[in-house]
C-alpha positions in Angstrom: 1.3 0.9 10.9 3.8 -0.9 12.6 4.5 -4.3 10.4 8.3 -5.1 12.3 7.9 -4.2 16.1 11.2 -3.3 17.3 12.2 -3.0 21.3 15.2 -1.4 23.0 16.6 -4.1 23.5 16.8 -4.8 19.6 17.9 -1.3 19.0 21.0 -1.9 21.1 21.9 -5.0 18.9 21.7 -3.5 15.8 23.8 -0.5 16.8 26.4 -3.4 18.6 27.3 -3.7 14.3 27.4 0.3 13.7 29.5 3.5 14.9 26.8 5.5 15.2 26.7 5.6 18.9 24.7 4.3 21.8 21.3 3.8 22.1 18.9 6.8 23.3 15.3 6.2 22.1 13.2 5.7 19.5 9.8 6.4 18.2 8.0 5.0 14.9 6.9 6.9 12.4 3.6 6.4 11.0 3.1 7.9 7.8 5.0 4.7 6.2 1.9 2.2 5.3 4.3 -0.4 3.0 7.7 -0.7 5.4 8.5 0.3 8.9 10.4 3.2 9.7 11.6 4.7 13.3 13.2 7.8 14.3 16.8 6.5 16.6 18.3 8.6 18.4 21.1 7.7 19.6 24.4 9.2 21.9 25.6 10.6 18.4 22.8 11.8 17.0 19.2 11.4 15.0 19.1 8.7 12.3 15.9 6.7 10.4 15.8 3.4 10.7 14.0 1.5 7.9 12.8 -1.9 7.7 12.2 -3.3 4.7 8.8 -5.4 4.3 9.8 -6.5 0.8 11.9 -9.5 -0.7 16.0 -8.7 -0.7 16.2 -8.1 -5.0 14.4 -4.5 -4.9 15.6 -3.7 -1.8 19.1 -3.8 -3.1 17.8 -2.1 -6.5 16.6 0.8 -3.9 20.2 1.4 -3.0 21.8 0.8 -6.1 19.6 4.4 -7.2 20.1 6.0 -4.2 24.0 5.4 -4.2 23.8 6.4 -7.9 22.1 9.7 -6.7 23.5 11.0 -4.1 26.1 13.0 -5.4 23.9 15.1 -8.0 20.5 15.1 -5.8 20.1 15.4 -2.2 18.7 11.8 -1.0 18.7 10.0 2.4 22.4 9.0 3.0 22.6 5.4 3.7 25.4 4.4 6.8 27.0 1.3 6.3 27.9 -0.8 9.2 30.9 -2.1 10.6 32.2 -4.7 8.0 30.8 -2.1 5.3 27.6 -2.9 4.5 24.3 -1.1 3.5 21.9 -3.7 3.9 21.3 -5.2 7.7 19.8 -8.7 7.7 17.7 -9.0 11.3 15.3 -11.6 12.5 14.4 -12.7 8.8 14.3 -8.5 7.5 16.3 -6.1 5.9 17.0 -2.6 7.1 19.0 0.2 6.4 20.0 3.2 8.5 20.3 6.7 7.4 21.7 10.1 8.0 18.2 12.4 9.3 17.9 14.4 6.7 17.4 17.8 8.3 13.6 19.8 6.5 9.8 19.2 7.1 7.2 18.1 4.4 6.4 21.5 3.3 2.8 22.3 3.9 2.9 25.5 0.8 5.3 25.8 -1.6 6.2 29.3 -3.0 7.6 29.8 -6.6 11.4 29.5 -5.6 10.3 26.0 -4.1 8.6 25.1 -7.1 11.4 25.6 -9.0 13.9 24.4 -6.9 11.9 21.0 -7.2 11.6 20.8 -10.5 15.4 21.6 -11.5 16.3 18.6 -8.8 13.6 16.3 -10.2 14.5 17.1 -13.4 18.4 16.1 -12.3 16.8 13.1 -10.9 15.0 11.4 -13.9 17.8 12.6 -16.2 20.3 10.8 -14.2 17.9 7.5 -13.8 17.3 7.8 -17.8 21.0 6.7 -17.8 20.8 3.3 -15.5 20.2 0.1 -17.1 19.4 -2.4 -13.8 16.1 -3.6 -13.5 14.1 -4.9 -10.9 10.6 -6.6 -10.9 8.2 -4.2 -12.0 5.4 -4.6 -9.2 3.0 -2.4 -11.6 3.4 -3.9 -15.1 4.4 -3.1 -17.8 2.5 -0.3 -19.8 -0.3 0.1 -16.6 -1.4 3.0 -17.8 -2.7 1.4 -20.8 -4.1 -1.5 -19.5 -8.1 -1.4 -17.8 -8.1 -1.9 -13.8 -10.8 -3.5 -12.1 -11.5 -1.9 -8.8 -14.5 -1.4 -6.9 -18.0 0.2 -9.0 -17.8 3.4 -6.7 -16.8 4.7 -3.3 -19.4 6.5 -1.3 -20.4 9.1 -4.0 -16.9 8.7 -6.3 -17.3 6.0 -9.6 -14.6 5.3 -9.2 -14.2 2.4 -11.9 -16.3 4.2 -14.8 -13.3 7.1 -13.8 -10.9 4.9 -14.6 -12.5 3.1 -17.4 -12.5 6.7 -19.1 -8.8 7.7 -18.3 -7.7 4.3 -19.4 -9.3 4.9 -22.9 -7.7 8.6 -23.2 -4.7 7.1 -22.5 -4.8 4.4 -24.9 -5.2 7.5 -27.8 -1.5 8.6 -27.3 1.4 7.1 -29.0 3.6 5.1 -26.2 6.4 4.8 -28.6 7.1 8.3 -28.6 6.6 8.5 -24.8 10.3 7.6 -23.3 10.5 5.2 -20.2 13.6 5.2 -17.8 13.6 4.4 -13.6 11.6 6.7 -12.1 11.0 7.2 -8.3 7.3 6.9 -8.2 6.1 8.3 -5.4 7.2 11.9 -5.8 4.5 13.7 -3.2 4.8 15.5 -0.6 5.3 13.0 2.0 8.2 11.9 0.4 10.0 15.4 0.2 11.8 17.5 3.0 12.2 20.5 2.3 14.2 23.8 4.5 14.4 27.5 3.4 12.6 27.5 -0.1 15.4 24.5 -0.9 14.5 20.6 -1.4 16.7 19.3 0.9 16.0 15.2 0.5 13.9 13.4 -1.7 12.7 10.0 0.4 11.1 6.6 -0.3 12.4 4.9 -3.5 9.9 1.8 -2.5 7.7 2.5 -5.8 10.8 2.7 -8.0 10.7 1.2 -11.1 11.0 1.0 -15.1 7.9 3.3 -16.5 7.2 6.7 -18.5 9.7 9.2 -17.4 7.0 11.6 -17.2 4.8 9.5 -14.5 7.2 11.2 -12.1 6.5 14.7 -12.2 2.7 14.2 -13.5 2.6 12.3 -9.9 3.6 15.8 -8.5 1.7 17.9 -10.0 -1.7 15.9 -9.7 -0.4 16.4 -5.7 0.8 19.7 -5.3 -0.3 22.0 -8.3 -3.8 21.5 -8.0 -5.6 23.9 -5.1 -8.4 23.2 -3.2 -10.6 24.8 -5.9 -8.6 25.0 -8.7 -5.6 24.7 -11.1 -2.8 26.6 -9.6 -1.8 27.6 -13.4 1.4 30.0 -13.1 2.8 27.3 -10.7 2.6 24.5 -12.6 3.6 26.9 -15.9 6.5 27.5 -13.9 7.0 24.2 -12.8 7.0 22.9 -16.5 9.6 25.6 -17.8 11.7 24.7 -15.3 11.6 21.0 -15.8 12.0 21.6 -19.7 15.5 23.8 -19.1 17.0 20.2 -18.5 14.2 17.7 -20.1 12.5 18.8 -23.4 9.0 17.0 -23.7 7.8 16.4 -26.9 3.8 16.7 -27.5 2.9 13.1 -26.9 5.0 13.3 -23.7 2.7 16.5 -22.8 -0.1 15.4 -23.4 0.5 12.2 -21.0 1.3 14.5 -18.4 -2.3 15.4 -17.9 -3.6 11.9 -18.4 -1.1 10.6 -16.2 -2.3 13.2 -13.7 -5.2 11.5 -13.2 -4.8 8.0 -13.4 -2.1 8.5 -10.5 -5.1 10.3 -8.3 -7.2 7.3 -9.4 -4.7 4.8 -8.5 -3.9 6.7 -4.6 -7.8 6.7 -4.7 -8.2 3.0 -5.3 -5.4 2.5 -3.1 -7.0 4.4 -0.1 -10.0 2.7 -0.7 -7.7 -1.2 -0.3 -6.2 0.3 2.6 -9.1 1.0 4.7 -9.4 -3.5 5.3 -5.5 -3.2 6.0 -5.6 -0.2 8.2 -8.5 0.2 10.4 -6.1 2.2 12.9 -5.8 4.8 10.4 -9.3 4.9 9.3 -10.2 9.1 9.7 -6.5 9.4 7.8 -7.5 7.6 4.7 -10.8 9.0 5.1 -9.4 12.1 4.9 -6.4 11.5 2.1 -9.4 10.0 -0.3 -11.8 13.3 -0.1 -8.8 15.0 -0.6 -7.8 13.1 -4.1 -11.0 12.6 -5.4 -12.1 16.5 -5.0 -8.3 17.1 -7.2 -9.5 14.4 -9.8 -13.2 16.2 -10.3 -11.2 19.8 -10.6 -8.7 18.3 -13.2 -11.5 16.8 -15.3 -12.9 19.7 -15.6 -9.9 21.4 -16.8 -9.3 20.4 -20.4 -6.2 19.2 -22.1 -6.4 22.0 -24.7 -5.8 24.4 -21.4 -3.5 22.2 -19.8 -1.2 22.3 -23.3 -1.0 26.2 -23.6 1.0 26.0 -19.6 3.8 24.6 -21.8 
């Protein structure tokens, strides 16, 4: 969805305050539902131009991770203008341009993927354990704790009795013993780029926040180690011991893995459900990304946590 319309004509302005060359074309990508993002190219190259649809505090708290990332983790690699800046006030927004990051949102990911991931993930959150800025937390404190209200059910999915049930598993486990740090959020596939078996970027820190470190790579495995009939078991084993080699869990922390596995699928669900109102361009696509989830969420509950635990 295209929130900020941008012309050619505003394209050659912005670059006016860069080095990046002269204006070529552009074309908007439309994966992005929260911000608008376009692909410049430009007489020096491809870059991403992002616009930021959110207030100026967690837009600078985006770059503040990034920048404290990019040495140890591939991220996108912000350009600063002229006079040295990240951020690029324009007509009342924010944006930022970036470096394309060269890789494609891998479609399968083979075991040297999947461990590749998780020893840059793992680099990821143990780096953002470390960083003591804040920003508002859009989700709340504790959300995983706390009851949602959503709509009773979605075509055939109950979708609030679902969460009514997670929410009461979750509130079994001890959060004290669960640590919190940043985390990105959003770590699916849509947000990764990846070339040759390698993760080459990991995109999109619009989600990131203060939560339980292990939200992160719960979020990815709900997404990627789940098949369309199944547990993908040695992946995610692998997956795990990988993770571990940097970032020992302890059993609470394990156990919320699984929980959190599920409440994140619950929470896209809802979400897909909201965005049909918000997006009725992109109907058959959240049509399609909610069978998708909710089919994951019916195989997981029917894998239990006993099973889950022995991966580890």
């Amino acid at each position: 969805m295209i929130l900020t319309k941008l012309n050619k004509s505003d394209f050659e302005k912005i670059l006016d305050w860069y080095s990046i060359g002269r204006y070529r074309s552009h074309k908007h990508i439309p994966y992005a539902l929260s911000n608008t993002i376009y692909l410049l190219r430009t007489s020096k190259g491809k870059f991403i131009l992002k616009v930021f649809e959110c207030n100026i505090k967690h837009v600078r708290y985006q770059i503040r991770i990034i920048e404290s990332l990019k040495k140890l983790v591939p991220v996108a690699q912000d350009i600063e203008t002229r006079d040295k800046k990240i951020i690029f006030p324009y007509k009342k927004k924010y944006l930022v341009i970036q470096k394309f990051a060269e890789g494609k949102h891998p479609k399968t990911f083979s075991m040297t993927l999947i461990k590749d991931c998780a020893d840059k993930f793992a680099l990821m959150n143990k780096r953002l354990s470390k960083l003591r800025f804040r920003s508002k937390d859009y989700w709340g404190p504790y959300h995983q704790f706390k009851k949602k209200k959503t709509v009773e059910k979605f075509r055939d999915f109950k979708l609030q009795k679902n969460f009514d049930e997670i929410v009461e598993k979750i509130r079994t486990l001890d959060r004290k013993k669960i640590r919190r740090s940043i985390i990105h959020a959003d770590l699916t596939v849509s947000n990764i780029l990846v070339k040759g078996n390698k993760l080459t970027a990991i995109l999109d820190f619009d989600d990131a926040h203060t939560d339980f470190l292990v939200h992160d790579i719960a979020t990815f495995m709900g997404k990627v180690l789940v098949g369309k009939n199944k547990v993908l078991e040695k992946k995610m084993k692998v997956f795990l011991k990988t993770f571990q080699n940097r970032i020992k869990l302890n059993s609470e922390e394990k156990k919320a893995c699984y929980y959190f596995m599920m409440y994140r699928i619950l929470k896209s669900v809802r979400y897909a459900v909201g965005s049909l109102k918000k997006n009725p361009d992109r109907k058959k696509f959240i049509n399609r990304w909610f069978d998708k989830r909710s089919k994951v969420f019916n195989i997981l509950k029917k894998y239990p946590i006993e099973k889950f635990l022995k991966l580890f």
